[in-house]
C-alpha positions as CSV (number, residue, x, y, z in Angstrom):
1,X,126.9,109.5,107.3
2,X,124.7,110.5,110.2
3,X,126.4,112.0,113.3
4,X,124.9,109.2,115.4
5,X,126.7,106.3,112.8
6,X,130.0,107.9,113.2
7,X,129.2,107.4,117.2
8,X,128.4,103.6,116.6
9,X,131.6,103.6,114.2
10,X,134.3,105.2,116.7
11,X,133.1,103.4,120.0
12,X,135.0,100.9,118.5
13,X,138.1,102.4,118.4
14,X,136.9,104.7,121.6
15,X,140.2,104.2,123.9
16,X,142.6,105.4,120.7
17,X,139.7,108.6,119.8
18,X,140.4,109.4,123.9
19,X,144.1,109.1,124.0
20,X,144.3,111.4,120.8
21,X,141.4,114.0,122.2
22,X,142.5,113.7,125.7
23,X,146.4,112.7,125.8
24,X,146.2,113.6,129.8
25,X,143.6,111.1,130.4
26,X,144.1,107.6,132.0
27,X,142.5,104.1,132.1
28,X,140.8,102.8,135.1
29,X,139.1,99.5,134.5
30,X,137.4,99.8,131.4
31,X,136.4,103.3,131.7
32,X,139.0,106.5,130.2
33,X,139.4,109.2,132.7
34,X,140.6,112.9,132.6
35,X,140.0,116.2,134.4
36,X,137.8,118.4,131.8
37,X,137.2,118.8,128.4
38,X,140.2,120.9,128.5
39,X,142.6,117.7,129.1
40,X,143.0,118.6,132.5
41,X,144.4,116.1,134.8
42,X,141.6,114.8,137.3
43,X,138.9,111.7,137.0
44,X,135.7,114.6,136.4
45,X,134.9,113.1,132.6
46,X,134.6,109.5,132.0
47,X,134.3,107.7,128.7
48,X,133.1,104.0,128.4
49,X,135.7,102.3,126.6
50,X,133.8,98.5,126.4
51,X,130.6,97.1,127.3
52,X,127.2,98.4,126.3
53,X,127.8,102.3,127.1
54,X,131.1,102.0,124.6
55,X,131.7,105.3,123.8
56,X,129.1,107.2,125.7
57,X,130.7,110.2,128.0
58,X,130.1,112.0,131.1
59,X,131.6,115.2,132.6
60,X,130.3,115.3,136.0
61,X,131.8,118.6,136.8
62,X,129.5,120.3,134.1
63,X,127.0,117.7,133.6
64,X,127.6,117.4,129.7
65,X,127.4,113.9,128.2
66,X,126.8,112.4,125.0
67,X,128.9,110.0,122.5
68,X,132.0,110.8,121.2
69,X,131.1,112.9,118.4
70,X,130.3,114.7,121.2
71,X,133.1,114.1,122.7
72,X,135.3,115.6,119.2
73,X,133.4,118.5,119.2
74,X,133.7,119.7,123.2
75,X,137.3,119.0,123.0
76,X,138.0,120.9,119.9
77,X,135.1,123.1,120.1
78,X,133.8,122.7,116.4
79,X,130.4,122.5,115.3
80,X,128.5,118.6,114.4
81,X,129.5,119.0,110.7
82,X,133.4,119.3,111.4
83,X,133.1,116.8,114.0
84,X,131.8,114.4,111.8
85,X,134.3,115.1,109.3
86,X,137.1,114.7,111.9
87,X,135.3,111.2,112.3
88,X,135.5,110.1,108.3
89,X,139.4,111.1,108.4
90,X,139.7,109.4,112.2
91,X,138.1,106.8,110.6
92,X,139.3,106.3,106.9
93,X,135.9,106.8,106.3
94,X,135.9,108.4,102.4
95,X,133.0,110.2,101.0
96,X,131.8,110.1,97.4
97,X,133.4,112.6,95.6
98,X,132.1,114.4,92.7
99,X,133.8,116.4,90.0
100,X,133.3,120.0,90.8
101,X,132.1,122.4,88.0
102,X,134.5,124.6,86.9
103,X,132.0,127.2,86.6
104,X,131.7,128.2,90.2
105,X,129.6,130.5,91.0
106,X,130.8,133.7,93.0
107,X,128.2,135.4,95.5
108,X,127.8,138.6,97.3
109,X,128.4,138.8,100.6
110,X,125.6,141.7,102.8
111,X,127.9,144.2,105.1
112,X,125.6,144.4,108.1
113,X,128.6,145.8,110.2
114,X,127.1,149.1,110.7
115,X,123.6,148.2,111.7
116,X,122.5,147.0,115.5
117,X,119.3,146.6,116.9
118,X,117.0,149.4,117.2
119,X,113.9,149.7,119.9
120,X,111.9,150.2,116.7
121,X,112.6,146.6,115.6
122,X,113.0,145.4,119.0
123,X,109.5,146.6,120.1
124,X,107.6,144.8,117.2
125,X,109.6,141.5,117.7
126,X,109.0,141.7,121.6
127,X,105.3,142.6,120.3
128,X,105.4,139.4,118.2
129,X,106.0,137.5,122.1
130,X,109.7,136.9,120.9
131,X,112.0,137.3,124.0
132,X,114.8,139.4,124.0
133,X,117.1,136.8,124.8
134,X,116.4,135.2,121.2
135,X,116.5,137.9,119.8
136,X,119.4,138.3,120.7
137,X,121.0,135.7,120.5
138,X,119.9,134.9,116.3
139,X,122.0,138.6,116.2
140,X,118.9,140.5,114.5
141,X,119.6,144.1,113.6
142,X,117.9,146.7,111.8
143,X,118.1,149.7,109.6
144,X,115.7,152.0,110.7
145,X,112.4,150.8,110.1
146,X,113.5,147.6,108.3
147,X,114.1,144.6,110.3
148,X,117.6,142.9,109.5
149,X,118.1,139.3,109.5
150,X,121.6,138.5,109.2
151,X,122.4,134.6,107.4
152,X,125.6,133.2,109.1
153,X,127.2,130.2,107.4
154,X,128.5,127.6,109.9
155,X,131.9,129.5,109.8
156,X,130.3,132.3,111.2
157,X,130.3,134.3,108.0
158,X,127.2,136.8,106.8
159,X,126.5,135.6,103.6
160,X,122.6,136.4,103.1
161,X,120.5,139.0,104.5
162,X,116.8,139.2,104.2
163,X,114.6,142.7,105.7
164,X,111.6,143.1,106.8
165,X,109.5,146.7,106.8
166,X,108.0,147.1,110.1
167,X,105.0,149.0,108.1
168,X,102.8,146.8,105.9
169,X,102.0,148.3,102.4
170,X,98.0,147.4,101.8
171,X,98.2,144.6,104.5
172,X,101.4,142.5,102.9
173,X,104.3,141.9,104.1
174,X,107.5,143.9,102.4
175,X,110.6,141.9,102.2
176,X,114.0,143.0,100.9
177,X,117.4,141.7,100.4
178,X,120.7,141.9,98.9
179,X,120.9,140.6,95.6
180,X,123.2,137.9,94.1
181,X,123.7,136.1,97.4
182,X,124.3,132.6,98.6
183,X,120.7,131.1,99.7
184,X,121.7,129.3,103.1
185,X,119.9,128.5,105.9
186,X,119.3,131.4,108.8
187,X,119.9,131.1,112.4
188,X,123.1,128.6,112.7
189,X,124.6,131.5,115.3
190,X,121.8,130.4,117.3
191,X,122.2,126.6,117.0
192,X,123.0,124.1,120.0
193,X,125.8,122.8,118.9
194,X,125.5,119.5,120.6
195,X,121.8,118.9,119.4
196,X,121.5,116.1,116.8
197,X,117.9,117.2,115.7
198,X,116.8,120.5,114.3
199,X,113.6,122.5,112.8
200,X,113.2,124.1,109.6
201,X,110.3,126.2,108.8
202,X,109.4,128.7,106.5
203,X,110.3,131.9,108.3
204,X,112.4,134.0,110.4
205,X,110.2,134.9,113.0
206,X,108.9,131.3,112.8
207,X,112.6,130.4,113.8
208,X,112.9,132.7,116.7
209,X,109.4,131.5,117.8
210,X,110.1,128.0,117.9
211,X,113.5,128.7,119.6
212,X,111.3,131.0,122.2
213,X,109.7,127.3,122.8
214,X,113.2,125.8,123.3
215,X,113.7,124.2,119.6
216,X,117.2,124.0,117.4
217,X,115.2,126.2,114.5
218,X,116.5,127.5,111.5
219,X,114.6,129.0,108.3
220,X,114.4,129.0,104.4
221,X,115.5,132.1,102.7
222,X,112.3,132.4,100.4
223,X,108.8,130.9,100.1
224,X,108.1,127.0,100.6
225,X,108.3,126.3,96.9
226,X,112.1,127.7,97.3
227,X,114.4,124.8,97.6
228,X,117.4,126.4,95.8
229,X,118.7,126.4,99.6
230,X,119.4,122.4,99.8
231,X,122.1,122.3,97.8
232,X,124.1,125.0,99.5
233,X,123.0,123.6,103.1
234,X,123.1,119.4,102.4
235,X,126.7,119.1,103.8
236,X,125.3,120.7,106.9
237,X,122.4,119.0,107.7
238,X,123.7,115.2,106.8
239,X,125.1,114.9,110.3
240,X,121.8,115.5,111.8
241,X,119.6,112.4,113.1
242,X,116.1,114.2,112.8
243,X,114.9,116.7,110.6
244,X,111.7,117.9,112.1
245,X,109.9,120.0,109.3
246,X,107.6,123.0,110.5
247,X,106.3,124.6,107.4
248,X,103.0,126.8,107.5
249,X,100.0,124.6,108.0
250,X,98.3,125.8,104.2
251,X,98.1,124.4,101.4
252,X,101.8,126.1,100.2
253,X,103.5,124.4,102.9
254,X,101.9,121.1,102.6
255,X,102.9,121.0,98.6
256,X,106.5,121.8,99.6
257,X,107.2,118.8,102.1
258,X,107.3,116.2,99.6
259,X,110.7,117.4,98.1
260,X,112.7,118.4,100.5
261,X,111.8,115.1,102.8
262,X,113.0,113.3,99.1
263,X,116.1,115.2,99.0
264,X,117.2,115.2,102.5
265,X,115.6,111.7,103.3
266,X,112.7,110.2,104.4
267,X,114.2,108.0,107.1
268,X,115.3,111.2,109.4
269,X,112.9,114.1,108.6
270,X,109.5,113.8,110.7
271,X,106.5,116.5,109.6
272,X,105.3,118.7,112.7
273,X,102.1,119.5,112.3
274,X,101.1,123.1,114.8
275,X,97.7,123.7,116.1
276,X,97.7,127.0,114.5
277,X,99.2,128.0,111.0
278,X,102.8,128.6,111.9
279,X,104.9,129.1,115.1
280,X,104.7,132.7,115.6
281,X,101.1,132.5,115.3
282,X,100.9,129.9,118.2
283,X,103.3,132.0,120.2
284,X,100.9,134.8,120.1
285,X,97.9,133.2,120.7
286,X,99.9,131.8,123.9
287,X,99.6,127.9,123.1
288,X,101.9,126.2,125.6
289,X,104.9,124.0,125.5
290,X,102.9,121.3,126.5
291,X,101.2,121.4,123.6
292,X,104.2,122.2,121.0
293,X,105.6,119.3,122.6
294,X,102.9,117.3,122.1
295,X,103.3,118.4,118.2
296,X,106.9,117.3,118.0
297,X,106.1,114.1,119.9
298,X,103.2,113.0,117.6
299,X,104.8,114.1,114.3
300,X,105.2,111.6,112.0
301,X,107.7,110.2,108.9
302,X,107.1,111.2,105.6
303,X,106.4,107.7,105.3
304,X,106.2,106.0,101.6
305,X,102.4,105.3,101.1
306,X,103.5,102.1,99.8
307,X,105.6,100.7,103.0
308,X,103.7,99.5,105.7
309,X,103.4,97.3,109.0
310,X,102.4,93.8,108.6
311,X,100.2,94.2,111.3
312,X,98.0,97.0,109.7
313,X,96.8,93.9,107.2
314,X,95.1,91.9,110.4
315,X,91.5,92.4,109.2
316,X,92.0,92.1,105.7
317,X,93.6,88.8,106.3
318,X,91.5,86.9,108.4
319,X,88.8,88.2,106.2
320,X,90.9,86.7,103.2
321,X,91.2,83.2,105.1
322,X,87.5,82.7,106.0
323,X,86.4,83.7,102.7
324,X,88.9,80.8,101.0
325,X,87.8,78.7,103.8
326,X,84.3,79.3,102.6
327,X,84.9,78.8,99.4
328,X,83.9,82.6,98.7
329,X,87.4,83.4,97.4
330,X,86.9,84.9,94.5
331,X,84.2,85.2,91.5
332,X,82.6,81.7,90.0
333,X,83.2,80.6,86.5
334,X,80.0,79.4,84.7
335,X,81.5,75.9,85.2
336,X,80.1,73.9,88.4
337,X,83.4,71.4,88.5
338,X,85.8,74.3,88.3
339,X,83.8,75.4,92.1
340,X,86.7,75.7,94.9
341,X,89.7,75.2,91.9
342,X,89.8,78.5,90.0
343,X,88.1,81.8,90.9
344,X,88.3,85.4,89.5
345,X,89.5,87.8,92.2
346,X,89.8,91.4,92.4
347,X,93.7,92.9,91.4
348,X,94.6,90.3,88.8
349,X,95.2,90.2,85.4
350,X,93.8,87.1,83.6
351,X,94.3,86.3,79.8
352,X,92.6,84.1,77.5
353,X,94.6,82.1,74.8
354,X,93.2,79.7,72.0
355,X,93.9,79.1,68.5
356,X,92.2,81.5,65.9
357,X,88.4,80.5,65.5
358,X,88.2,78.4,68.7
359,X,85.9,80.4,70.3
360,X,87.5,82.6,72.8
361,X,85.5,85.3,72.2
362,X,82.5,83.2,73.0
363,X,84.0,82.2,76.1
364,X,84.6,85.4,77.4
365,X,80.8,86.6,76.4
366,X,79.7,83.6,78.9
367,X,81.9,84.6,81.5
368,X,81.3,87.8,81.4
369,X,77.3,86.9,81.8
370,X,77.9,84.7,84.6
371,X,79.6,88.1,86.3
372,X,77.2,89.8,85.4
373,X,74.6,87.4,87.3
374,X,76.8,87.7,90.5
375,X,76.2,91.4,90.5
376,X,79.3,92.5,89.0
377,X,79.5,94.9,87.0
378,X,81.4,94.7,83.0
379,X,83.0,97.1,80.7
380,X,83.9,95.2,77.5
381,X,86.6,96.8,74.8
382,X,85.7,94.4,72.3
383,X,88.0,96.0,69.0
384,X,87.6,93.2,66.5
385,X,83.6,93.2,66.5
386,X,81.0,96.0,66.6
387,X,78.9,96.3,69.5
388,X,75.4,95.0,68.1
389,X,77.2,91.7,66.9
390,X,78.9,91.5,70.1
391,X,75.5,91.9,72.0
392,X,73.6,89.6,69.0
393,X,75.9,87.2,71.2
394,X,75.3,87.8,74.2
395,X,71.8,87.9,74.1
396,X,71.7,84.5,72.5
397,X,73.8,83.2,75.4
398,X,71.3,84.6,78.0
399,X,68.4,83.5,76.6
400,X,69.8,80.4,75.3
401,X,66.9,81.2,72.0
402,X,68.5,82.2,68.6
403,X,66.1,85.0,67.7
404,X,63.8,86.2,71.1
405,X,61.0,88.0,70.7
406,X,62.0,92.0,71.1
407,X,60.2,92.1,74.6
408,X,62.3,89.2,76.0
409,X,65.6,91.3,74.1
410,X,64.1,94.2,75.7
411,X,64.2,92.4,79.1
412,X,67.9,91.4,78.7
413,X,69.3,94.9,78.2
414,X,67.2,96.6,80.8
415,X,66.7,94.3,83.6
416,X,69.9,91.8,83.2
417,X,72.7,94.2,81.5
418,X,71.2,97.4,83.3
419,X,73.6,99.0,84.7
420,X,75.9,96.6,85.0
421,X,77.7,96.0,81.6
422,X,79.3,98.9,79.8
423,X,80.9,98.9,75.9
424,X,84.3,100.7,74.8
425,X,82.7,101.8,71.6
426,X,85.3,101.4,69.4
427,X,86.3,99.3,66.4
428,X,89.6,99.6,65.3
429,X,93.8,100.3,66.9
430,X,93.6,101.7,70.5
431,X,95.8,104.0,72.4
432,X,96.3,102.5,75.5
433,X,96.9,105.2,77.7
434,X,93.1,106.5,76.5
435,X,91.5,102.8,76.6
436,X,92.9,103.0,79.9
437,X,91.7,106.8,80.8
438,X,88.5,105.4,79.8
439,X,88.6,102.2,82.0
440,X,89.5,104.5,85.1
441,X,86.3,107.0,84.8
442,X,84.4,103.8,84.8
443,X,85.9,102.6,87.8
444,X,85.5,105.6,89.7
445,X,82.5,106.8,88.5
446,X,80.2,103.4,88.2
447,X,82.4,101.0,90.1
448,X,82.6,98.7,87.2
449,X,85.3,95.7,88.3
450,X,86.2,93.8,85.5
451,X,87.1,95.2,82.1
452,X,88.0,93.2,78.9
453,X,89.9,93.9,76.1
454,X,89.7,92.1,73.0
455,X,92.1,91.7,71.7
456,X,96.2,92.4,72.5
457,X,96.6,92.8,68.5
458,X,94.8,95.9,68.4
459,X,96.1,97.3,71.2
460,X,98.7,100.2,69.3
461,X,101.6,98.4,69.6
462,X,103.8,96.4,67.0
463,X,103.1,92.6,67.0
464,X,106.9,92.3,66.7
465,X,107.6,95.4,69.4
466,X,108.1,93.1,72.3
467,X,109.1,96.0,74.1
468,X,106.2,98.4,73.9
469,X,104.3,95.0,74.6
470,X,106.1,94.4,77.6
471,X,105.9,98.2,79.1
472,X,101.7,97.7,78.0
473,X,101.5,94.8,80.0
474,X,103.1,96.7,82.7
475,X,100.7,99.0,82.3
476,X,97.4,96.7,82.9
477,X,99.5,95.3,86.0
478,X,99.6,98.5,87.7
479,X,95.9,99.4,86.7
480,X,94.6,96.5,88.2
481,X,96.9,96.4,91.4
482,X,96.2,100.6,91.7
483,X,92.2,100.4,91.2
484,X,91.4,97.2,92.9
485,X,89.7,95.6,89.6
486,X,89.9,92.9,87.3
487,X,91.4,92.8,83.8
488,X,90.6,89.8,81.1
489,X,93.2,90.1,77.8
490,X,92.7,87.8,74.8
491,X,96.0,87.2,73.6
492,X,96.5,84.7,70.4
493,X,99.1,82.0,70.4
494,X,101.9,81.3,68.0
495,X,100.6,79.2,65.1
496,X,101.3,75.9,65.7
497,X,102.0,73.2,62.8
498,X,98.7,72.0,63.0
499,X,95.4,72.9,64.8
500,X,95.3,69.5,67.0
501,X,98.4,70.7,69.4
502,X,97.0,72.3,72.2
503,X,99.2,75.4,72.9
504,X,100.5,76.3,76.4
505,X,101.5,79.8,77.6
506,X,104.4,79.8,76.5
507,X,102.9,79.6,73.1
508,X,101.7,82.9,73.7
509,X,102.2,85.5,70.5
510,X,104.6,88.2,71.7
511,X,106.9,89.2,75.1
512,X,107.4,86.7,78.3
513,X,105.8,90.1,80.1
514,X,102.5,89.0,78.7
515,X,102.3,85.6,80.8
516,X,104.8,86.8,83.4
517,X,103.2,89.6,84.5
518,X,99.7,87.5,84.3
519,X,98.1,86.2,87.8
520,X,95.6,83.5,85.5
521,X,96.2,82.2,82.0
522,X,94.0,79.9,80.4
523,X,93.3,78.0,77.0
524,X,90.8,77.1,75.0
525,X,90.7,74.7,72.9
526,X,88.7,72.8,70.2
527,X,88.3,69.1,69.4
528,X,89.4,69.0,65.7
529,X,89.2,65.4,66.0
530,X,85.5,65.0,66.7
531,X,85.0,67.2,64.6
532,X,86.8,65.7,61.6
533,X,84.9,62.2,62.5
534,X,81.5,63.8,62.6
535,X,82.2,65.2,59.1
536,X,83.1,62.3,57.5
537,X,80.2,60.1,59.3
538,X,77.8,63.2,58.4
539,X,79.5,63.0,54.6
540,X,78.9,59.2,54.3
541,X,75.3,59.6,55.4
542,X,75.8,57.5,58.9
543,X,74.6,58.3,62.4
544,X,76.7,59.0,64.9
545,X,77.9,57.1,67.6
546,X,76.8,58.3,70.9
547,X,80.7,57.2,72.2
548,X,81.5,60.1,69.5
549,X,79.1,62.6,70.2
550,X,79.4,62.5,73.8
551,X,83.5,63.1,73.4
552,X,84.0,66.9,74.5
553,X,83.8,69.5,72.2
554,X,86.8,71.5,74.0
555,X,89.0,71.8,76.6
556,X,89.8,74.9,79.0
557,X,93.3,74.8,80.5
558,X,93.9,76.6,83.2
559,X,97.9,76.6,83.1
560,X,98.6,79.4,85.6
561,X,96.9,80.3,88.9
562,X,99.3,82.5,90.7
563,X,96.5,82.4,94.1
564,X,97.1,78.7,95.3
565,X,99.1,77.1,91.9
566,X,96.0,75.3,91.0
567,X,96.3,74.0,87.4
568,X,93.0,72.4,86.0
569,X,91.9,70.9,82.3
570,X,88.4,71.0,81.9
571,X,86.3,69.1,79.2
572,X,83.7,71.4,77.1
573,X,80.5,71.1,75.4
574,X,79.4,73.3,73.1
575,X,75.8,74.7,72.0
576,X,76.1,75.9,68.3
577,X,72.7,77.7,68.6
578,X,73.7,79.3,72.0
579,X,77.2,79.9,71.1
580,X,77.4,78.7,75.3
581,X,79.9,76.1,76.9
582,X,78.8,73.6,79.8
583,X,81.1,71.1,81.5
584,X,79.4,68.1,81.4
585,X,77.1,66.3,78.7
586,X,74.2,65.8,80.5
587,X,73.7,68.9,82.6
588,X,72.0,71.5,81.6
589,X,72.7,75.0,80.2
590,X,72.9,78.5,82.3
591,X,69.1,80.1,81.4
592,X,69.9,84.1,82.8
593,X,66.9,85.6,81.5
594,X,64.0,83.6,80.5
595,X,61.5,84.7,77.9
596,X,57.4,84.5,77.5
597,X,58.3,83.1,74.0
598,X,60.2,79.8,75.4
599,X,57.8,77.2,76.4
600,X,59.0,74.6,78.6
601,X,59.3,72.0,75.6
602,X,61.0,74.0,72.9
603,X,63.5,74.9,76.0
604,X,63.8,71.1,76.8
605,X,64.6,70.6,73.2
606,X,67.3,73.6,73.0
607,X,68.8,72.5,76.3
608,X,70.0,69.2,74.7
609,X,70.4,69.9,71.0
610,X,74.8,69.7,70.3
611,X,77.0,71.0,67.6
């Protein structure tokens, strides 16, 4: 628990903390009086014992204030970790506690007692712009021409040592140290005690020069990617409410944020970012407080990428709302009554159910078209069907003509599909992590927005493994959601008894994932009954009815619509020689690329020629 929680904790119990601190002390109206930190008799310190400063201290003798881990740590003169542990027990606070490994290991300690600081060392520190003071006062010494800095634990112990060669060997840098010792933290001997916020950076000459700037700095023992110190120094730095992070400002430093914001936490440790590439080099090149300052100030969180203000979605929004308001919301079906009911957007995962042989496939080929005529562009993993049958369809639903002439076919691939539709070539089982590898090149690299897959069953996963189907539907979520794109799945229903019960989603063949995780699920399905009474009129050698022929073909059920809730049935006519849909009897079909070889009355007679 953070030093500044234990505060919140014991201004609760602030009049007991005093009396046990400061037995001399007194009460005078709601305020807890004594002479000095030293429980001297006198009114100099005063502690708020109620009200909205609860807690919060004030020695006006010495001008120290703060709250009363404050308070526990001037009166006992400990450091912020053993005041906040006095806190827990004060408290009945427990920590978690862990089993400790009986193999423990044992560390050398440096002896540094002979050494001091030479005017060698001191002269190329002092060089470096460090004061003397600081130097000082983080104890350096040295060993003739080697630079000593000495590691104190928080007890005040040496316990790691690290030397630096005042001559460079071909321009780098020559570090040494004793071997075998415990990797902690340097420059706690120079630490403010009271301070609730401290720097870590990458070096020991970074530490003084930050603390030459008026900073609580400490260093790592080794190189950014060393974090081998945390564990040893955790204790120590959970008291503290900010953890401002000052690595070098390359690419070394950059890659070693990420895990030591994770370990310590994101909430306290804030990334300062210097104008130059570390500390010392700023001190030497004479940039001013002022302008650290402004570094510290302006640092920011290590912020998740994925948490953010309400407020920064202002644009996107009323963007959002005018576009529904404009009906623009969205891609079209090829279905003028479905207008303003059910749209394709981008990030959603829609999948298309219906009974085996009911045409889904053929419904997915007109969609896709009437994308493709809103400038969209396609990539189509169709793995039950090579591509020249596949595109033997769709050329026949463009052109609404069984067999155009090859200069109309021409016309269709290269100014209609163009660039905008793209095949998985592949007939057969699919890995999903490489259909998907695949899908992701095609995003990036020609902005394609919708992607099919047809179907789930050949996707490499077990038709009875409903939870590799679940974690593959997981999968497709987070494509869509992380690339901004659209993904159609034709999935296949459970068999039902008979082929007249229209399934629903949850007749869907395999894991709840598949329709839970879905934003859109629709079905298709056929009219067995018309059919069956055309057969049997057609068998008998009758005409048939107009109230018969005119009955839809199909319906499409949308059943889920996770946008607005929107739940539609729409009534289908289908076009044998087309293999297209329309939604209403009389109206006519989509033409998308017309042809020299359709004359206006062998297209008037396609147009209303049924099943």
């Amino acid at each position: 628990m953070r030093a500044t929680e234990l505060a919140q904790h014991l201004a609760k119990r602030a009049k007991e903390l005093c009396e046990q601190l400061l037995p001399s002390g007194t009460m005078r109206g709601d305020e807890y009086v004594a002479g000095s930190a030293e429980d001297e008799v006198g009114k100099s310190l005063n502690v708020s014992i109620s009200g909205e400063k609860a807690g919060q201290w004030h020695d006006f003798a010495t001008g120290e204030k703060g709250d009363l881990i404050g308070l526990i740590q001037v009166t006992k003169k400990i450091g912020l970790t053993e005041a906040c542990l006095f806190a827990q027990k004060f408290l009945g606070i427990e920590e978690n506690k862990f089993a400790v490994s009986s193999e423990r290991k044992i560390f050398k300690k440096p002896n540094l007692s002979s050494y001091s600081l030479n005017s060698e060392a001191e002269n190329y520190l002092i060089g470096r712009k460090i004061p003397l003071e600081i130097i000082k006062k983080y104890k350096v010494v040295a060993k003739t021409d080697i630079i000593i800095f000495p590691y104190y634990s928080m007890g005040g112990e040496v316990v790691y040592d690290k030397g630096l060669k005042i001559a460079r060997q071909n321009g780098r840098k020559q570090f040494y140290s004793t071997k075998d010792c415990k990797p902690i933290l340097f420059g706690w001997q120079a630490i403010n005690k009271l301070s609730r916020s401290i720097s870590i950076c990458e070096g020991e000459i970074d530490a003084l020069s930050l603390a030459a700037y008026g900073y609580n700095a400490v260093s790592i023992p080794t190189g950014a990617a060393g974090t081998k110190w945390i564990e040893y120094e955790y204790d120590n730095l959970a008291a503290y409410d900010e953890i401002f992070i000052v690595y070098d400002n390359d690419d070394a430093g950059k890659a070693a944020i990420k895990e030591v914001v994770e370990r310590l936490g994101a909430h306290r440790c804030r990334i300062v970012t210097l104008p130059e590439k570390d500390a010392n080099e700023c001190l030497q090149k004479n940039i001013s407080r002022e302008e650290i300052a402004d570094c510290y100030f302006n640092s920011g969180y290590f912020k998740p990428k994925e948490l953010r203000l309400a407020k920064e979605f202002i644009d996107a929004t009323i963007a959002h709302m005018k576009n529904v308001e404009a009906g623009l919301d969205g891609l079209a079906l090829p279905f003028p009554s479905l207008a303003g009911k059910v749209a394709l957007r981008d990030d959603e995962l829609t999948i298309w159910s219906g009974i085996n042989g009911h045409g889904k496939s053929q419904l997915i080929g007109q969609v896709c078209l009437h994308l493709i005529a809103q400038d969209v562009k396609i990539c189509i993993a169709s793995l039950e069907i090579k591509p020249h049958r596949l595109l033997t369809r769709l050329v026949r639903q463009a052109t609404l003509k069984t067999l155009p002439c090859d200069d109309h076919i021409k016309r269709v691939f290269n100014d209609f599909f163009a660039e905008k539709l793209w095949i998985f070539e592949l007939v057969d089982m699919v890995d999903i992590h490489r259909l998907l590898n695949v899908f992701e090149y095609a995003r990036k690299r020609f902005f394609v927005s919708h992607f099919v897959i047809d179907s789930l069953m050949k996707l490499d996963v077990g038709s009875e493994d409903y939870s590799a189907q679940a974690k593959l539907i997981q999968l497709l979520g987070a494509f869509k959601n992380k690339f901004n794109c659209h993904i159609h799945l034709i999935v296949h229903p459970r068999k039902p008894l008979n082929e007249k019960i229209i399934p629903n989603k949850l007749d869907v063949k395999g894991a709840s994932e598949i329709t839970n995780v879905a934003d859109n699920s629709f079905v298709l399905f056929r009219s067995k009954d018309k059919e069956e009474e055309m057969r049997i009129l057609e068998e008998a050698g009758m005409p048939t009815p107009s109230e018969i022929s005119q009955k839809e073909d199909a319906l499409l059920i949308c059943n889920k619509q996770r946008n607005d809730g929107t739940e539609t049935r729409t009534k289908l006519w289908f076009n044998k020689a087309s293999g297209c849909f329309r939604d209403n009897y009389a109206s006519e079909q989509t033409l998308y690329v017309g042809g020299k070889d359709l004359d206006d009355e062998e297209l008037d007679k396609f147009i209303i020629a049924q099943s």
